[in-house]
NUZAVO-749832 format. One record per residue (C-alpha): residue number from 1; y, x, z; chain; residue in one letter. Coordinates in nm, 2 decimals, decimal comma, always signed. Each point is the difference from the previous one (the first is absolute). Layout:
REM NUZAVO-749832
seq:py:px:pz:mol:type
NUM:Y:X:Z:A:A
...
REM end
This chain:
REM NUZAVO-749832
seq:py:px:pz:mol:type
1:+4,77:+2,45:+0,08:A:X
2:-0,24:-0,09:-0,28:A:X
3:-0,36:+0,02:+0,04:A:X
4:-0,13:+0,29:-0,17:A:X
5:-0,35:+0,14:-0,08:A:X
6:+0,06:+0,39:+0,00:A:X
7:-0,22:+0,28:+0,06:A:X
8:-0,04:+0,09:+0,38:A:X
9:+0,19:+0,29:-0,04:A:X
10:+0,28:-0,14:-0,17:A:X
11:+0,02:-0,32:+0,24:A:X
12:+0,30:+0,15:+0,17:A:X
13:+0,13:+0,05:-0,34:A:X
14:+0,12:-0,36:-0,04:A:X
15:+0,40:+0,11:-0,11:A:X
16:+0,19:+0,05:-0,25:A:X
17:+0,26:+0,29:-0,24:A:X
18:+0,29:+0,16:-0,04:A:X
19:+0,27:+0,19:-0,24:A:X
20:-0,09:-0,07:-0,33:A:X
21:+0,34:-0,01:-0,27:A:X
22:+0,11:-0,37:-0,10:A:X
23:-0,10:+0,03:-0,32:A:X
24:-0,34:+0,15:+0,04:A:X
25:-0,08:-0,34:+0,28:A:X
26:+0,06:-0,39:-0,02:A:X
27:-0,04:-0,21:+0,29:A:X
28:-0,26:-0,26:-0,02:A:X
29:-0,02:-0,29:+0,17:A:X
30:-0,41:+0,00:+0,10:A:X
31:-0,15:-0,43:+0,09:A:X
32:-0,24:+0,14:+0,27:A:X
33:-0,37:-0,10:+0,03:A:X
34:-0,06:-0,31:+0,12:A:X
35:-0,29:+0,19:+0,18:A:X
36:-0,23:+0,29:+0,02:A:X
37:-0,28:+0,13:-0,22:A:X
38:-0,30:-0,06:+0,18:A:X
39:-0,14:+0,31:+0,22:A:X
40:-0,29:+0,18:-0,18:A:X
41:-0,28:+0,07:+0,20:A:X
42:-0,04:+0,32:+0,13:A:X
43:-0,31:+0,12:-0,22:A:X
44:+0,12:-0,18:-0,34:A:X
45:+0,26:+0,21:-0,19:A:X
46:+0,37:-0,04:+0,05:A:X
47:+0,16:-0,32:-0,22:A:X
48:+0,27:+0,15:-0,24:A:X
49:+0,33:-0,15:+0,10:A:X
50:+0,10:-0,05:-0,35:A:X
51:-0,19:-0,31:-0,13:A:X
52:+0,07:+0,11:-0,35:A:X
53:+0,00:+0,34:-0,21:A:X
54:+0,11:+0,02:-0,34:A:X
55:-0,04:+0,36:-0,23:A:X
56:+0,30:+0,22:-0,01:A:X
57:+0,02:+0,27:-0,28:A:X
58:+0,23:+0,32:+0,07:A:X
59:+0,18:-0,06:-0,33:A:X
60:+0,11:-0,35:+0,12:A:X
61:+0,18:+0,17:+0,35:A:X
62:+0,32:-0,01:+0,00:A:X
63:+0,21:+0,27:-0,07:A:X
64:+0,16:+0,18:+0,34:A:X
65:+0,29:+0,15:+0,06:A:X
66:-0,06:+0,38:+0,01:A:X
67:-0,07:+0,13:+0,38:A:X
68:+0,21:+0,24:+0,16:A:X
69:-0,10:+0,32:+0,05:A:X
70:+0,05:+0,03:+0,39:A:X
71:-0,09:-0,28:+0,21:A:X
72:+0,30:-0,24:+0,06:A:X
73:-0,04:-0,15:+0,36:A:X
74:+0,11:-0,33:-0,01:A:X
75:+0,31:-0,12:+0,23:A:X
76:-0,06:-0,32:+0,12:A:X
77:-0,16:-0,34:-0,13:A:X
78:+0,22:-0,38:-0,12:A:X
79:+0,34:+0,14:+0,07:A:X
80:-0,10:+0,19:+0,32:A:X
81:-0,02:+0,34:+0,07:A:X
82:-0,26:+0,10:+0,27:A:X
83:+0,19:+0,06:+0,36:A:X
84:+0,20:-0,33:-0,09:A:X
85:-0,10:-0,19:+0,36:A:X
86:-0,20:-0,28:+0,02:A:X
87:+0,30:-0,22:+0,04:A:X
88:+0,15:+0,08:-0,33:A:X
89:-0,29:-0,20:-0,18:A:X
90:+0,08:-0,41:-0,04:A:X
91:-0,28:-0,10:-0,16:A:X
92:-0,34:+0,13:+0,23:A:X
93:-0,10:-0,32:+0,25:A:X
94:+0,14:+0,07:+0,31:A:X
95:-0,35:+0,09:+0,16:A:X
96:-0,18:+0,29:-0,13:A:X
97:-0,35:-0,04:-0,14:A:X
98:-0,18:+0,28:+0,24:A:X
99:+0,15:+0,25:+0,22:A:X
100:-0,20:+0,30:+0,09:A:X
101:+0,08:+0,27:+0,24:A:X
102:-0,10:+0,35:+0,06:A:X
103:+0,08:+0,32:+0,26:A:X
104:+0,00:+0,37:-0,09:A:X
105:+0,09:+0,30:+0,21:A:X
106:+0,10:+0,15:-0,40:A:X
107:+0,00:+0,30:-0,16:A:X
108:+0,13:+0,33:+0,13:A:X
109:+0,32:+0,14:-0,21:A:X
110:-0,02:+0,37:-0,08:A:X
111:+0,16:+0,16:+0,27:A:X
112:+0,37:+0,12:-0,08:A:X
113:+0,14:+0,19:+0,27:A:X
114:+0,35:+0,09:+0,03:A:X
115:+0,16:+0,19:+0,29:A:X
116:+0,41:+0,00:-0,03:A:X
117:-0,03:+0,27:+0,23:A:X
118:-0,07:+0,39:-0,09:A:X
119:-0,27:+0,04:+0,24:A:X
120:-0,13:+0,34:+0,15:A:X
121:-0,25:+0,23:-0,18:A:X
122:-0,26:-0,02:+0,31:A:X
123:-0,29:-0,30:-0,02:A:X
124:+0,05:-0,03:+0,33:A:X
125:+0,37:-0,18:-0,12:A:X
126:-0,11:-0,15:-0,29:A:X
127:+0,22:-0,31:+0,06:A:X
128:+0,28:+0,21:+0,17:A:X
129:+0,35:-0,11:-0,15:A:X
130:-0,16:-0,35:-0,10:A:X
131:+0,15:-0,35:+0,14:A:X
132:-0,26:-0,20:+0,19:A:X
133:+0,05:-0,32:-0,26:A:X
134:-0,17:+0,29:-0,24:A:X
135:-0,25:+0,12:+0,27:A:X
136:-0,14:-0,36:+0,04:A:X
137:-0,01:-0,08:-0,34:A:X
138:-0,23:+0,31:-0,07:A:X
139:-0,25:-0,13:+0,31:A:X
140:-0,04:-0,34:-0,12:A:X
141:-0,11:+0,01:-0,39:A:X
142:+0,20:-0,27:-0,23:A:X
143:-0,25:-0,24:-0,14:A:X
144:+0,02:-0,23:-0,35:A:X
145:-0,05:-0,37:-0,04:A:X
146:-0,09:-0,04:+0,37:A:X
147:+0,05:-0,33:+0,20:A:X
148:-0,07:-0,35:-0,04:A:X
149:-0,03:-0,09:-0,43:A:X
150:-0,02:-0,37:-0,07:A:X
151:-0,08:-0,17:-0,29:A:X
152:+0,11:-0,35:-0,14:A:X
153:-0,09:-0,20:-0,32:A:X
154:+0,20:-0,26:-0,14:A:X
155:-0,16:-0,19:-0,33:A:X
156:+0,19:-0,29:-0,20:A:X
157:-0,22:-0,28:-0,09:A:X
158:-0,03:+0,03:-0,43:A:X
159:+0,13:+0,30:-0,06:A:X
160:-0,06:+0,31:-0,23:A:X
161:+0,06:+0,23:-0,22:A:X
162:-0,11:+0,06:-0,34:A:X
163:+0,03:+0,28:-0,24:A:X
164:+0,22:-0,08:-0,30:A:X
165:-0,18:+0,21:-0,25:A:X
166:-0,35:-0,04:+0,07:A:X
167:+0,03:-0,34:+0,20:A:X
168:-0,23:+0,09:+0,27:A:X
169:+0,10:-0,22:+0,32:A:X
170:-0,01:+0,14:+0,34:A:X
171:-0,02:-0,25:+0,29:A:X
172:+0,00:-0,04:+0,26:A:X
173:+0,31:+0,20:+0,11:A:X
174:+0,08:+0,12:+0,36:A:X
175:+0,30:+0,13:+0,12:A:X
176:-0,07:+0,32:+0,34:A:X
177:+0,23:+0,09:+0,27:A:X
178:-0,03:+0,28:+0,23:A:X
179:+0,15:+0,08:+0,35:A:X
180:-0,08:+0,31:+0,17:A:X
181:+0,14:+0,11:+0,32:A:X
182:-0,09:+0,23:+0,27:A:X
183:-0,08:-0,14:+0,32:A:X
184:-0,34:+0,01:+0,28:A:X
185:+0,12:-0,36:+0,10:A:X
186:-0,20:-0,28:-0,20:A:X
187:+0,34:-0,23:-0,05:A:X
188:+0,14:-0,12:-0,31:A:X
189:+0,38:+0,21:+0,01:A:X
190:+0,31:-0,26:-0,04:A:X
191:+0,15:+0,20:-0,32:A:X
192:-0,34:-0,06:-0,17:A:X
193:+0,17:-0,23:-0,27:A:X
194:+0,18:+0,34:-0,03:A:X
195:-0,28:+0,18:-0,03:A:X
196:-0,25:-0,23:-0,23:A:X
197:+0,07:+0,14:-0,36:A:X
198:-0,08:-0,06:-0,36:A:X
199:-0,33:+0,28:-0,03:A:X
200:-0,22:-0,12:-0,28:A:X
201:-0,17:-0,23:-0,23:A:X
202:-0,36:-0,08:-0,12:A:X
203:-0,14:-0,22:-0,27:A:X
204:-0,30:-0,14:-0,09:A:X
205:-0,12:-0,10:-0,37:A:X
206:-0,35:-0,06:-0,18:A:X
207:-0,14:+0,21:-0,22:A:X
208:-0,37:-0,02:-0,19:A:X
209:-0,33:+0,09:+0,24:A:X
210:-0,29:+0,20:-0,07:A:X
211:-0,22:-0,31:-0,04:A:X
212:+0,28:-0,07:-0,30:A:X
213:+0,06:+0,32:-0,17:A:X
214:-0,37:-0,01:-0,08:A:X
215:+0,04:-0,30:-0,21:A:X
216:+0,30:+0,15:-0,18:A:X
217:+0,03:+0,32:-0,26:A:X
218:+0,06:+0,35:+0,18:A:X
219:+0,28:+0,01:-0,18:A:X
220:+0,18:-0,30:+0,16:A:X
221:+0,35:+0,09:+0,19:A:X
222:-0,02:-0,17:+0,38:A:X
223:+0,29:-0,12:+0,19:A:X
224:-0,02:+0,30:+0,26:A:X
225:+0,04:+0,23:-0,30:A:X
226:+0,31:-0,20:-0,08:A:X
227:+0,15:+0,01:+0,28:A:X
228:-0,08:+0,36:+0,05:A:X
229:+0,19:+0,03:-0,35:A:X
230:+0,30:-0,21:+0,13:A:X
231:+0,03:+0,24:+0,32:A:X
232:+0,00:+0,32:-0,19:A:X
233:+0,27:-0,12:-0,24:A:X
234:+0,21:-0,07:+0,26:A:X
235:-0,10:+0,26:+0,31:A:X
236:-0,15:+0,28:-0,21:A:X
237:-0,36:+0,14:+0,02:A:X
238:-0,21:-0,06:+0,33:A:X
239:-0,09:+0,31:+0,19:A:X
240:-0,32:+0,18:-0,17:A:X
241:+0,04:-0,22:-0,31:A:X
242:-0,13:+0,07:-0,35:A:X
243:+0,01:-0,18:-0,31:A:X
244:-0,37:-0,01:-0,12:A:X
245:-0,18:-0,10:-0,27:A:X
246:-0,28:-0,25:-0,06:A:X
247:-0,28:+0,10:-0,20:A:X
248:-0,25:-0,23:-0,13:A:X
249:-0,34:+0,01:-0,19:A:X
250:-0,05:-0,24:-0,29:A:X
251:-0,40:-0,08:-0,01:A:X
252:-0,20:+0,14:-0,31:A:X
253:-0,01:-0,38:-0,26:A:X
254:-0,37:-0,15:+0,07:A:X
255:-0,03:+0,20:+0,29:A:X
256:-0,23:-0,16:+0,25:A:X
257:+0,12:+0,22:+0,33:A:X
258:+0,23:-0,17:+0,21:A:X
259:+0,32:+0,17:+0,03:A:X
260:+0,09:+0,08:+0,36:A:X
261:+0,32:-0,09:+0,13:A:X
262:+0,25:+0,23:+0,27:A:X
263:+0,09:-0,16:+0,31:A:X
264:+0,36:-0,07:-0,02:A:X
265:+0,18:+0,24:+0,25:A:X
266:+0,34:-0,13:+0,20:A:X
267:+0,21:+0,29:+0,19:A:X
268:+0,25:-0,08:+0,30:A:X
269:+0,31:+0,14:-0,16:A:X
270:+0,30:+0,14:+0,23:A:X
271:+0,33:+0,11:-0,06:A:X
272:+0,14:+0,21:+0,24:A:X
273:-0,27:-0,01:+0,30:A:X
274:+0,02:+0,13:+0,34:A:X
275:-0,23:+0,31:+0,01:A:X
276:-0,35:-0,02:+0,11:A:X
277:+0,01:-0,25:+0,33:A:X
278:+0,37:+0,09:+0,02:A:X
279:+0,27:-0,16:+0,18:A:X
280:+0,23:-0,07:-0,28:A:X
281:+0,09:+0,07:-0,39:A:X
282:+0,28:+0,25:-0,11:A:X
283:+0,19:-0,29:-0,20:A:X
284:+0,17:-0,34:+0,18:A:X
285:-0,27:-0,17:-0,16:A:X
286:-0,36:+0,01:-0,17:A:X
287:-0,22:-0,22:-0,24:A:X
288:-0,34:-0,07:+0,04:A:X
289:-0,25:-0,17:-0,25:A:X
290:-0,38:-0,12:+0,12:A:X
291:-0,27:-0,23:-0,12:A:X
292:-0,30:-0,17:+0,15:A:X
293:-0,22:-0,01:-0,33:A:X
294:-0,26:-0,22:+0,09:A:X
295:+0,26:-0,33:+0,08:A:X
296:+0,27:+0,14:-0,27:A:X
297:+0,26:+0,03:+0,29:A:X
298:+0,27:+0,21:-0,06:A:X
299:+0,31:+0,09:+0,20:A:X
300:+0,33:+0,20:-0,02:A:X
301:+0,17:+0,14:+0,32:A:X
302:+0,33:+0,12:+0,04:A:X
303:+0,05:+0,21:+0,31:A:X
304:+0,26:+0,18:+0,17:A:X
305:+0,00:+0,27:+0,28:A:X
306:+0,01:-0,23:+0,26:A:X
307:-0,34:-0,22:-0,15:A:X
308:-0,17:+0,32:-0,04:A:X
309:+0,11:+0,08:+0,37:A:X
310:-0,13:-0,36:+0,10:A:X
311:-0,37:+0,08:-0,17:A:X
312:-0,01:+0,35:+0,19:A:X
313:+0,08:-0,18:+0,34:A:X
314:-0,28:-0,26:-0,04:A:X
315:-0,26:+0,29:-0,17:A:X
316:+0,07:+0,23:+0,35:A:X
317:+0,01:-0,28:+0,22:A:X
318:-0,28:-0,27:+0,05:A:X
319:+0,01:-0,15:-0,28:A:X
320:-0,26:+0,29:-0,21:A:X
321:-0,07:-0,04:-0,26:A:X
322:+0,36:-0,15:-0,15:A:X
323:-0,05:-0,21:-0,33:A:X
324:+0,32:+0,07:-0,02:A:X
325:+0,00:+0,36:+0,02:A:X
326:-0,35:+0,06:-0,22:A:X
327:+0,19:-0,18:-0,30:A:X
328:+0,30:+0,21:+0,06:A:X
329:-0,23:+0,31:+0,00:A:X
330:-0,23:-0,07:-0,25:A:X
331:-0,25:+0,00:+0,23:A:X
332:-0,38:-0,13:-0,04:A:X
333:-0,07:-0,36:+0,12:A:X
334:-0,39:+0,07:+0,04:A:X
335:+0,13:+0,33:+0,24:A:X
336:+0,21:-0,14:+0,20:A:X
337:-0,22:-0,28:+0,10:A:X
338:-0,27:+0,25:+0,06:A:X
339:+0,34:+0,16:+0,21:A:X
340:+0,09:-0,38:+0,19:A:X
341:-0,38:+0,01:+0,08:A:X
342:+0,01:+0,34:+0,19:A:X
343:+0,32:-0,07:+0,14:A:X
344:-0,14:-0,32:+0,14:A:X
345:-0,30:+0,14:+0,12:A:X
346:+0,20:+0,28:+0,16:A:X
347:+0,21:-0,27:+0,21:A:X
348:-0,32:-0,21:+0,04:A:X
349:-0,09:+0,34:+0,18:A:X
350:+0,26:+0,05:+0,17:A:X
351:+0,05:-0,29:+0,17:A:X
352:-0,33:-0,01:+0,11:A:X
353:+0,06:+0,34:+0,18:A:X
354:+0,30:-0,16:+0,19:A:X
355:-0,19:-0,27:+0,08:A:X
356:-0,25:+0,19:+0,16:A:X
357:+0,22:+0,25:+0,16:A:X
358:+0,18:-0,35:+0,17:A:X
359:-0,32:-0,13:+0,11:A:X
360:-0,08:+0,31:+0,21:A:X
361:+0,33:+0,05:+0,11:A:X
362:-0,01:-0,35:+0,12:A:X
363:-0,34:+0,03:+0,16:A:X
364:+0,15:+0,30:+0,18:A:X
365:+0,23:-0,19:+0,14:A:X
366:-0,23:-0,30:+0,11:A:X
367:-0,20:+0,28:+0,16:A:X
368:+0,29:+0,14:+0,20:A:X
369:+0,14:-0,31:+0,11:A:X
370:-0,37:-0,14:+0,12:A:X
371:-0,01:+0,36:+0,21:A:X
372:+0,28:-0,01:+0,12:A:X
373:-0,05:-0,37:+0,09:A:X
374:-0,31:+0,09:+0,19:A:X
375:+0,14:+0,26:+0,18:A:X
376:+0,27:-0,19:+0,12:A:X
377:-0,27:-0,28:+0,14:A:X
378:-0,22:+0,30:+0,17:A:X
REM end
């Protein structure tokens, strides 16, 4: 996998995209970096990932197609469509990149109960006239993206994408596969080349850093608001977006104040997202757009149900907070590490308690036995 300098929060973000028309992408082939940008000290500010910046005006963007007006999930990615197994691809090395794993009891389904049976008018034989398959069925709730969820990432050396229009590349690429199934027992099921399906896509591009914007005008168009442009043309509008306008003040000629620039905001954008700490969207599969504006990072994720599933068995299981799920979410970086904190100091905690209740359970013992062991010599 190619060394990459990326926000902390984004460092399991290291994959790649999905769905985009063929005319509104062109494969690329990307010569990776020989190596690394150097690692920027802690207390020194981030080191823009693009060496170079040049001034865009928004009447030299290219003209995009117009957007349609309800979001168009997109099918699949390069010929596939996602649920195409893992064994369908010919091209991914035959090793995956990073496999990560998760377990979730899952979410409780509304409860739907249907009797066949006519049943009595009494409480008391509230189930009378029902089968026992039916009875059963009421006393143990059915759950939702429960089980085992693993994830795989597959990356081909060189490749990416890039937008025909607006030219803006997106590399590097990586290809996820999920495989969920229910089982207690920590063993990998033989059918799981059955199971290991096409669920999503993520890419990575550069776009300009703070540090950089305030060297350029405020009116200068940045590659995240390209590629935002390039996903609403061909998805439709983001949830909770808004076209808005840009107003700025012209200093008085021979003025001597200083005219005080805005901070350039950046938004994570999402189309079609799983309600608030949900399971899983409404539609086969959702969008998301986020930057880290201090490096210039930017990345695109493509995510089906069973991705978002994967994020909400790793958020509820030991792996809070997710990076995974707070991009998904939209969540707060700066929170959730004030969350992972807690949660760490809460395990901290509680292990401390089991130790203790061990080490005086185990002096008990010692206790008795040496008792016992003396009463036996008297």
């Amino acid at each position: 996998m190619p060394d990459l300098r990326i926000h902390h929060w984004l460092v399991p973000m290291a994959l790649a995209f999905a769905g985009w028309t063929p005319d509104a992408l062109a494969q690329a082939n990307v010569e990776p970096p020989a190596k690394s940008p150097p690692a920027a000290n802690s207390m020194s500010p981030p080191t823009p990932l693009l060496a170079e910046v040049k001034y865009l005006a928004p009447a030299n963007v290219p003209q995009l197609r117009a957007p349609p007006k309800r979001y168009v999930a997109p099918k699949g990615f390069a010929g596939y469509r996602w649920g195409d197994l893992r064994t369908a691809f010919t091209r991914l090395p035959a090793e995956p990149a990073a496999v990560r794993a998760a377990w979730a009891f899952g979410q409780e389904r509304p409860l739907e109960f249907i009797c066949s049976g006519t049943g009595m008018a009494s409480y008391q034989a509230l189930y009378s006239g029902c089968s026992l398959d039916e009875i059963l069925r009421k006393a143990h709730p059915d759950r939702e993206g429960g089980g085992f969820h693993v994830l795989s990432e597959y990356l081909i050396d060189g490749q990416g994408f890039k937008f025909t229009d607006t030219g803006v590349l997106l590399y590097p690429v990586v290809y996820e596969f999920c495989a969920n199934w229910i089982s207690q027992k920590r063993d990998v099921p033989k059918d799981f080349n059955e199971l290991n399906k096409f669920c999503g896509m993520r890419l990575l591009f550069d776009t300009e850093s703070r540090s950089q914007l305030a060297e350029l005008p405020d009116d200068h168009v940045t590659r995240y608001e390209l590629v935002l442009a390039e996903l609403i043309a061909n998805y439709g509008k983001p949830a909770g977006f808004m076209w808005r306008g840009r107003v700025t003040l012209e200093p008085i000629e021979n003025s001597s104040e200083p005219l005080q620039r805005a901070e350039r905001k950046f938004s994570t954008w999402r189309w079609c997202p799983a309600p608030d700490h949900g399971l899983q969207p409404s539609c086969n599969s959702s969008v998301i757009l986020s930057i880290d504006p201090d490096q210039g990072r930017g990345i695109v994720l493509f995510a089906t149900r069973a991705l978002w599933q994967y994020a909400y068995a790793r958020e509820t299981g030991d792996a809070q907070p997710d990076p995974l799920f707070t991009l998904m979410h939209a969540l707060q970086p700066k929170q959730r590490e004030v969350f992972r904190q807690k949660k760490d100091a809460e395990r901290k905690a509680a292990d401390e308690r089991a130790a203790r209740v061990k080490a005086a359970r185990e002096e008990k013992a010692a206790r008795k036995k040496a008792a016992k062991a003396s009463a036996a010599r008297q």
